[in-house]
C-alpha positions as a printed NumPy array, in Angstrom:
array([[  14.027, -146.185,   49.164],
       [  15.636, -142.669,   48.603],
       [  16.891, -142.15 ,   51.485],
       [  21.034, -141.367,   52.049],
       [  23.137, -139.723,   54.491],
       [  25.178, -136.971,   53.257],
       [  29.155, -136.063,   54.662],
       [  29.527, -132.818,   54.655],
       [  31.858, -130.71 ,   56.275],
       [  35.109, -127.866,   55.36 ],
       [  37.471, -128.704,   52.746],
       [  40.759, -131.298,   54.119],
       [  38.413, -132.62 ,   57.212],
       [  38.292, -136.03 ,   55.71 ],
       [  35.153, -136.304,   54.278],
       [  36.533, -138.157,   51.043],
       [  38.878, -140.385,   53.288],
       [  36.078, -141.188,   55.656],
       [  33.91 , -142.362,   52.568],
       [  36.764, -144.375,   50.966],
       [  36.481, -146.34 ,   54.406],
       [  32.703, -146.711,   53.947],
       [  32.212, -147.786,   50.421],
       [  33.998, -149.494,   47.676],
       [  33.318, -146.413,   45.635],
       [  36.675, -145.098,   46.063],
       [  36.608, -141.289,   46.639],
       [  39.565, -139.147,   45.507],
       [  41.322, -137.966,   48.235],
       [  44.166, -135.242,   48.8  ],
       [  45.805, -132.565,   50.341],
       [  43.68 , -129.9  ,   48.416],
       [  40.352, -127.992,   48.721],
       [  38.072, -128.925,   46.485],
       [  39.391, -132.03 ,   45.905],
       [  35.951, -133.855,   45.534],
       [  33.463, -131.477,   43.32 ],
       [  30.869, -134.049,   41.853],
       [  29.136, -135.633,   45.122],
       [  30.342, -139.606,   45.224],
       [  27.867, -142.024,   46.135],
       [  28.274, -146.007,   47.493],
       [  25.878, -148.001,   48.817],
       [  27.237, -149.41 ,   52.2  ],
       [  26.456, -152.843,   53.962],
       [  25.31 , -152.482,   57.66 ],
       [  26.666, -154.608,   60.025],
       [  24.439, -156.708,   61.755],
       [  25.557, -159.897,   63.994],
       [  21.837, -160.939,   64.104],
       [  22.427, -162.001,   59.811],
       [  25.335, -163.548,   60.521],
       [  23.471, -165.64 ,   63.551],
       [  20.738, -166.817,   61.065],
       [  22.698, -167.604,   58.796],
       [  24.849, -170.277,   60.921],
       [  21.686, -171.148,   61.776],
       [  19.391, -171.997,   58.277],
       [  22.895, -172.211,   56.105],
       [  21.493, -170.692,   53.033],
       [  23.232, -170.22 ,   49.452],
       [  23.859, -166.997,   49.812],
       [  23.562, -164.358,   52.452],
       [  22.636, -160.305,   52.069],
       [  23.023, -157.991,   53.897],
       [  20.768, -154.531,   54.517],
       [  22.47 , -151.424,   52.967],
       [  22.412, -147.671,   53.423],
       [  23.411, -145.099,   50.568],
       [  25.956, -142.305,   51.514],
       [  26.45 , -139.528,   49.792],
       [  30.44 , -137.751,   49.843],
       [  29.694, -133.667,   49.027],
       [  31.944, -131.024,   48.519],
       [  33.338, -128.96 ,   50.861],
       [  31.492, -125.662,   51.971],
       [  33.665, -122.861,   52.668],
       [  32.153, -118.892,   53.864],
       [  30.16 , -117.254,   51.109],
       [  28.713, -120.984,   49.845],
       [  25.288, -119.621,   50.866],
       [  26.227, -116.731,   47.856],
       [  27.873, -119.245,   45.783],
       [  31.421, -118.914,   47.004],
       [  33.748, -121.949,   46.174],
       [  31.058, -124.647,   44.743],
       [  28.521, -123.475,   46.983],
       [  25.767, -123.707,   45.195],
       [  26.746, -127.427,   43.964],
       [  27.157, -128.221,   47.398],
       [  23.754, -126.991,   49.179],
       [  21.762, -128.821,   46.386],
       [  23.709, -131.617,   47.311],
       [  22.627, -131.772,   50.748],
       [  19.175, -130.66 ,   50.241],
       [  18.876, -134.471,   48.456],
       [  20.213, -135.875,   51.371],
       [  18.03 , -137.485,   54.005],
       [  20.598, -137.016,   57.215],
       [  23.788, -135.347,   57.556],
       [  27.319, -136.961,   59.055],
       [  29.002, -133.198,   59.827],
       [  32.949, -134.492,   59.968],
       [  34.576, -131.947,   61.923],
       [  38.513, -132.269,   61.994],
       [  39.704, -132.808,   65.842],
       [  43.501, -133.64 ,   64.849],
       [  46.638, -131.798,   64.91 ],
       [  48.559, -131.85 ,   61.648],
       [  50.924, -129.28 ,   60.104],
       [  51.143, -131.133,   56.604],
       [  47.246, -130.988,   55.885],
       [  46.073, -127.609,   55.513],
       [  43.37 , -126.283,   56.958],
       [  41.424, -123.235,   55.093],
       [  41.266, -121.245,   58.231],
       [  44.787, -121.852,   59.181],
       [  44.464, -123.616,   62.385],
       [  42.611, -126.728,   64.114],
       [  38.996, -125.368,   65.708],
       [  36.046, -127.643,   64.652],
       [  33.396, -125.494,   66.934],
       [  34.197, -122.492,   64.314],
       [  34.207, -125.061,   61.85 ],
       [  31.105, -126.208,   63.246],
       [  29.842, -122.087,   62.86 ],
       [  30.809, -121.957,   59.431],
       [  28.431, -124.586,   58.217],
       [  25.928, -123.478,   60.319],
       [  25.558, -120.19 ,   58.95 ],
       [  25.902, -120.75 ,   55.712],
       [  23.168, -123.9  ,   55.785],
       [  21.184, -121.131,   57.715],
       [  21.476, -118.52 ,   55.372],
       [  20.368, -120.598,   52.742],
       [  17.811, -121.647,   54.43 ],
       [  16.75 , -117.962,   55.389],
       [  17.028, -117.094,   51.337],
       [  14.864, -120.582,   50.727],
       [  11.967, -119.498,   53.532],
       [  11.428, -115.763,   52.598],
       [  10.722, -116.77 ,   49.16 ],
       [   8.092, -119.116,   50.096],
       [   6.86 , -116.706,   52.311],
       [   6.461, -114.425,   49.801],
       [   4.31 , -116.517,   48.106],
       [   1.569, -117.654,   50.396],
       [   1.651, -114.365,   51.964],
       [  -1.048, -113.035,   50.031],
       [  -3.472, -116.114,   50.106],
       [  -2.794, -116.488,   53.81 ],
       [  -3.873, -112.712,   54.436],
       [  -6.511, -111.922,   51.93 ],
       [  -8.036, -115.504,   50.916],
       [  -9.975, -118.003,   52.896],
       [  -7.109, -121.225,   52.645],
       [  -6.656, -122.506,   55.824],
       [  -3.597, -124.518,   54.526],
       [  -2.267, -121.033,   52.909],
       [  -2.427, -119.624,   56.082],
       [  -1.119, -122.371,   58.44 ],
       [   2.106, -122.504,   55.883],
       [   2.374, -118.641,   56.276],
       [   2.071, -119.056,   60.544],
       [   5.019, -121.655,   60.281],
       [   7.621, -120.035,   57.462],
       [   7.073, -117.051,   59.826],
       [   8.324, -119.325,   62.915],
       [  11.003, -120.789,   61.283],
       [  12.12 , -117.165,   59.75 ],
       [  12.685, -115.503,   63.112],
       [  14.249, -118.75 ,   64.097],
       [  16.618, -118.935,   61.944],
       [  17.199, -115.083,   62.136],
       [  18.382, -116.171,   66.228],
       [  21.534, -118.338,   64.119],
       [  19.508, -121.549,   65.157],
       [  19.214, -124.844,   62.957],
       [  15.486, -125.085,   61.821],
       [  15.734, -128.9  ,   63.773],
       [  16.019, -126.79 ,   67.001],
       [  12.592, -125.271,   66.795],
       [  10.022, -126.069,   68.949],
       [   6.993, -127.187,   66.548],
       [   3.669, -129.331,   67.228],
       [   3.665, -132.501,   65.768],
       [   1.639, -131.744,   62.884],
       [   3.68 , -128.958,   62.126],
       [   7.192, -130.359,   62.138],
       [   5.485, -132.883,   60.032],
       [   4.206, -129.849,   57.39 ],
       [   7.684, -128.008,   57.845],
       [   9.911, -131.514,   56.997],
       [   8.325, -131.762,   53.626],
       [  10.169, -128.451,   52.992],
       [  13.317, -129.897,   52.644],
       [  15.152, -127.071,   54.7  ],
       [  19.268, -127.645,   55.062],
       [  19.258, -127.104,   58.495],
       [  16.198, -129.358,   59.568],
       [  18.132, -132.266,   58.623],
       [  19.006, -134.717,   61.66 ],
       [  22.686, -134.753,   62.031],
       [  25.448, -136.986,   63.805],
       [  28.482, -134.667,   64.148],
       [  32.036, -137.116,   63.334],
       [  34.714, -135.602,   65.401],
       [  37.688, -137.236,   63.429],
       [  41.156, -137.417,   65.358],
       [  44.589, -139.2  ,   65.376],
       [  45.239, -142.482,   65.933],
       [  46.93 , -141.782,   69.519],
       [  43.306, -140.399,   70.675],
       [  41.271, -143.102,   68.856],
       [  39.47 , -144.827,   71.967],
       [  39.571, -142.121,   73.903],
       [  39.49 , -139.013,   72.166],
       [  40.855, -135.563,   73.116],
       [  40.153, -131.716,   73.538],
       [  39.046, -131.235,   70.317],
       [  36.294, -133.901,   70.055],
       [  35.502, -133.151,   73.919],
       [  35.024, -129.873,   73.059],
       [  32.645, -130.973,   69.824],
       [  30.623, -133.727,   72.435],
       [  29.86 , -130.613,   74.608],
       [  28.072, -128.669,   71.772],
       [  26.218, -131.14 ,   70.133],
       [  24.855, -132.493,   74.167],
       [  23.523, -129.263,   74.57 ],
       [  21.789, -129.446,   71.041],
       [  20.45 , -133.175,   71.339],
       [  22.564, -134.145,   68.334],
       [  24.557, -137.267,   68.508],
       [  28.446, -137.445,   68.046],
       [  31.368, -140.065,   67.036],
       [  34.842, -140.198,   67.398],
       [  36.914, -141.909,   64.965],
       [  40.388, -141.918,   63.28 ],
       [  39.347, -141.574,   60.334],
       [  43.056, -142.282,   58.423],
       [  43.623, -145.484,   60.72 ],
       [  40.244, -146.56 ,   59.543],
       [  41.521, -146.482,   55.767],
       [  44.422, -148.546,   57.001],
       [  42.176, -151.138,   58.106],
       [  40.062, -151.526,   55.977],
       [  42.817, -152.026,   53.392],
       [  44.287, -154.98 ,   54.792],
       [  43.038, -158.584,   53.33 ],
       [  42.001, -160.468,   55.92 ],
       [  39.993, -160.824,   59.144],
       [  42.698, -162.023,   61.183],
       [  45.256, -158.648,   60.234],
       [  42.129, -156.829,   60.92 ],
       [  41.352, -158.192,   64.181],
       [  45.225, -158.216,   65.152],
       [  45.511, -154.22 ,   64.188],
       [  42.293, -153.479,   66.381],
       [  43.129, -155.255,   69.376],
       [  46.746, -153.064,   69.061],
       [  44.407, -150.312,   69.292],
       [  42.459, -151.451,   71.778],
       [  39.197, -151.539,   69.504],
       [  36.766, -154.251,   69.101],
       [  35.581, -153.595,   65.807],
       [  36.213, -150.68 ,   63.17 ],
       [  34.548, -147.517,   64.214],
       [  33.496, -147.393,   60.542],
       [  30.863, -150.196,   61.613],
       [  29.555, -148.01 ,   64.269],
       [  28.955, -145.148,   62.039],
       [  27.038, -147.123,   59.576],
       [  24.529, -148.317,   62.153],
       [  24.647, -145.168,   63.371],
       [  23.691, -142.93 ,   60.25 ],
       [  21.166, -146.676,   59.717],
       [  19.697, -144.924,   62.792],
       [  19.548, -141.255,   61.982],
       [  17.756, -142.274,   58.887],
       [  15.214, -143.467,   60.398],
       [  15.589, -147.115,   59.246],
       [  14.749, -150.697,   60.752],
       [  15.69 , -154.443,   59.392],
       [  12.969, -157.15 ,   58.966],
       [  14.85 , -160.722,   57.968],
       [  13.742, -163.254,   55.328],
       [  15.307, -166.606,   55.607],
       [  15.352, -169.956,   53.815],
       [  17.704, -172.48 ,   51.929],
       [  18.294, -170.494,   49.035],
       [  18.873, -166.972,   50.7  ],
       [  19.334, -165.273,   54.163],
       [  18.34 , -161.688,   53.674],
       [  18.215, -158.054,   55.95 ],
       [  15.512, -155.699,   54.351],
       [  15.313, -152.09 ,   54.981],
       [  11.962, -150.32 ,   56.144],
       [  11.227, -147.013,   57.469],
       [  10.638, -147.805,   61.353],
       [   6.492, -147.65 ,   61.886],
       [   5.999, -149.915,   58.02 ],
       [   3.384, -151.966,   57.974],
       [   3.551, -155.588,   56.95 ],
       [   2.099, -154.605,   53.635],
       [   4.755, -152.247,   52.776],
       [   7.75 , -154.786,   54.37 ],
       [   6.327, -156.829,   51.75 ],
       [   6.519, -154.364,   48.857],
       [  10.228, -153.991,   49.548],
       [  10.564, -157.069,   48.345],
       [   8.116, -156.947,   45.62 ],
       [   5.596, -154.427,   44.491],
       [   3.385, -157.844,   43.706],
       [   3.942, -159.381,   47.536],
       [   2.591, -155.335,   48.726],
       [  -1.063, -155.608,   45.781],
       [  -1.712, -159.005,   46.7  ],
       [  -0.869, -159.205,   50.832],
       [  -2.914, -161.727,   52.388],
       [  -0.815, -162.49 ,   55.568],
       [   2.649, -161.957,   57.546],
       [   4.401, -164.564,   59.15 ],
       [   5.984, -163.846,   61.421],
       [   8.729, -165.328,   63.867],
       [  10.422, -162.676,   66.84 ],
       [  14.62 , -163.182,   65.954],
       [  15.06 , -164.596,   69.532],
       [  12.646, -167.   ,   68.686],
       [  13.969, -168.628,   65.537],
       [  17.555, -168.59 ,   67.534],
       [  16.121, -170.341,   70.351],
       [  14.477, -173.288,   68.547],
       [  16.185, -173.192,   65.627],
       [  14.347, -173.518,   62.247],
       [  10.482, -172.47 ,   61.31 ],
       [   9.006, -175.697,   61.726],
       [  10.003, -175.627,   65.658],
       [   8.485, -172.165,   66.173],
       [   5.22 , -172.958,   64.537],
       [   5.267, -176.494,   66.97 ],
       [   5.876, -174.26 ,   69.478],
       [   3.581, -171.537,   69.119],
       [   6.244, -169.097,   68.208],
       [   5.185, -168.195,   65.   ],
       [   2.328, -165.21 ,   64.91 ],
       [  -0.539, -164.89 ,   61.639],
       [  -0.423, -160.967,   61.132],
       [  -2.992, -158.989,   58.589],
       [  -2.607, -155.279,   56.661],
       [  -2.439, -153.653,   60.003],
       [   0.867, -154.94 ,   61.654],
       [   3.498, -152.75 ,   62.331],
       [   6.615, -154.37 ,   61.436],
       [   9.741, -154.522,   64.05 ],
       [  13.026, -154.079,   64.059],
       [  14.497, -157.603,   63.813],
       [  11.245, -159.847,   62.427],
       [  12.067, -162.625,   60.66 ],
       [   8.881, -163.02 ,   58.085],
       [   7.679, -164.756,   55.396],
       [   4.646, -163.6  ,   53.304],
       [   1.89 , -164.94 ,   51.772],
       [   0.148, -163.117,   48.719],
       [  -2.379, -163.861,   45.613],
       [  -1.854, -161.944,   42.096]])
């Protein structure tokens, strides 16, 4: 589909760490800036207890999950926006990326540098910022530039409405404010997201702390939940180096034995996928039989047609119908055949909108 979530953040934040936990795509990681340059990429499985329900239930041959891509970028440091470090590298980096996971570091540790010398992620937070909005400044003028005669002079209604919302979003950003702050109708935040502007990017802020402040954080990531409330943006708190420990042991059982020491009831790395799942805009529709149980990803608002086409581009040019059985349904009565009998199981043409959780299987002529 296209669509990944980018880490981002200052050099030694765990960014490279964090994705290590995420993906088997194993990320360099060290005690140096810089350490990642070319942007590594995994494709992650999202939990989801509702797959591992139907599957107890139809016992298929194989079972598969839903995934989300993430993308681990290089860290910015001041000056990126004029190419300091690998600024440039970076910022075209991110402008592929979909959604942004901003770690901030929100730990205390005197044998991991930091490149500002001390422990502050709201000036961490700054740095970013500005240097996403300056970008983003550099990125707007120039387009402004160029409808700025056809907006003025010609008649091109489109020329002009493009020209009316740059101009917006250039004295916006001029304030130090993230474009996905500004105030737009719904037409024209539509218009201004085809831009592909840094800082209109939704973004879930990772405040990443020790092990001792795991479950219940500290001042640090306090400090970080307080910002991002007053700017609507979400936030999580994980130990990011504990998480690596976890997920490197074997089995379920250590797993479950190390959490419960922690007083966790599942890694936080779990939470983060569904959360970034989320911020992406995303929603699961579920195809099950003997041969496979299967989580599909959709944009939230698909149609039935397009669910289909996820799973073939044939199933999307030939649609006839959709399916379609509510989860709570097939968990209730237990197979296919007992929702049909029960009138549980609903005929749907081109114009259904697909939810979150359908369980649906297609019919279609080629």
């Amino acid at each position: 589909m296209g669509l990944k979530c980018g880490i981002v953040g200052l050099p030694n934040v765990g960014k490279s760490t964090l994705f290590n936990c995420l993906s088997s795509a194993k990320a360099q990681a060290a005690n140096f800036p810089f350490c990642t340059i070319e942007p590594n990429l995994g494709v992650v499985q999202v939990p989801d207890p509702r797959l591992t329900r139907l599957a107890d239930i139809v016992r298929p041959e194989r079972v598969v999950p839903a995934t989300v891509e993430i993308v681990d970028i290089a860290g910015l440091v001041r000056g990126a926006s004029r190419g300091e470090g690998l600024g440039n590298q970076f910022l075209s980096h991110i402008r592929e990326c979909t959604a942004l996971i901003h770690v901030l570091r929100c730990f205390e540790n005197p044998n991991i540098v930091h490149v500002d010398g001390n422990v502050h992620p709201l000036r961490d937070k700054e740095v970013i910022d500005t240097e996403l909005q300056l970008k983003d400044l550099e990125t707007v003028e120039k387009r402004l530039a160029r409808v700025e005669k056809q907006a003025k002079t010609g008649g091109d209604k489109e020329a002009r409405r493009a020209y009316e919302i740059l101009l917006e979003v250039k004295k916006h950003l001029e304030k130090g404010q993230n474009v996905r702050s500004l105030d737009l109708k719904p037409e024209d935040r539509d218009w201004l997201a085809s831009q592909q502007l840094l800082t209109d990017k939704p973004v879930l802020y990772l405040c990443n702390v020790d092990e001792a402040s795991a479950k219940t954080g500290n001042a640090h990531s306090r400090a970080v939940e307080d910002m991002a409330a007053a700017e609507g943006a979400a936030t999580l708190t994980l130990a990011v180096a504990t998480e690596e420990s976890i997920a490197q042991l074997e089995t379920y059982e250590e797993k479950q034995l190390f959490l419960q020491e922690l007083g966790l009831e599942e890694p936080g790395v779990n939470r983060l996928i569904r959360a970034a799942y989320n911020m992406l805009n995303l929603q699961t529709f579920f195809t099950a039989g003997p041969k496979e149980v299967r989580a599909w990803t959709i944009p939230r608002g698909a149609t039935a047609p397009k669910a289909a086409g996820e799973i073939h581009s044939d199933f999307e040019k030939g649609f006839i119908r959709a399916e379609v059985i509510k989860f709570e349904d097939f968990v209730r009565f237990g197979s296919e055949s007992a929702c049909r009998e029960n009138g549980k199981l609903s005929i749907e043409g081109k114009d259904y909108i697909v939810e979150d959780g359908d369980i649906i299987h297609f019919r279609f002529n080629v």
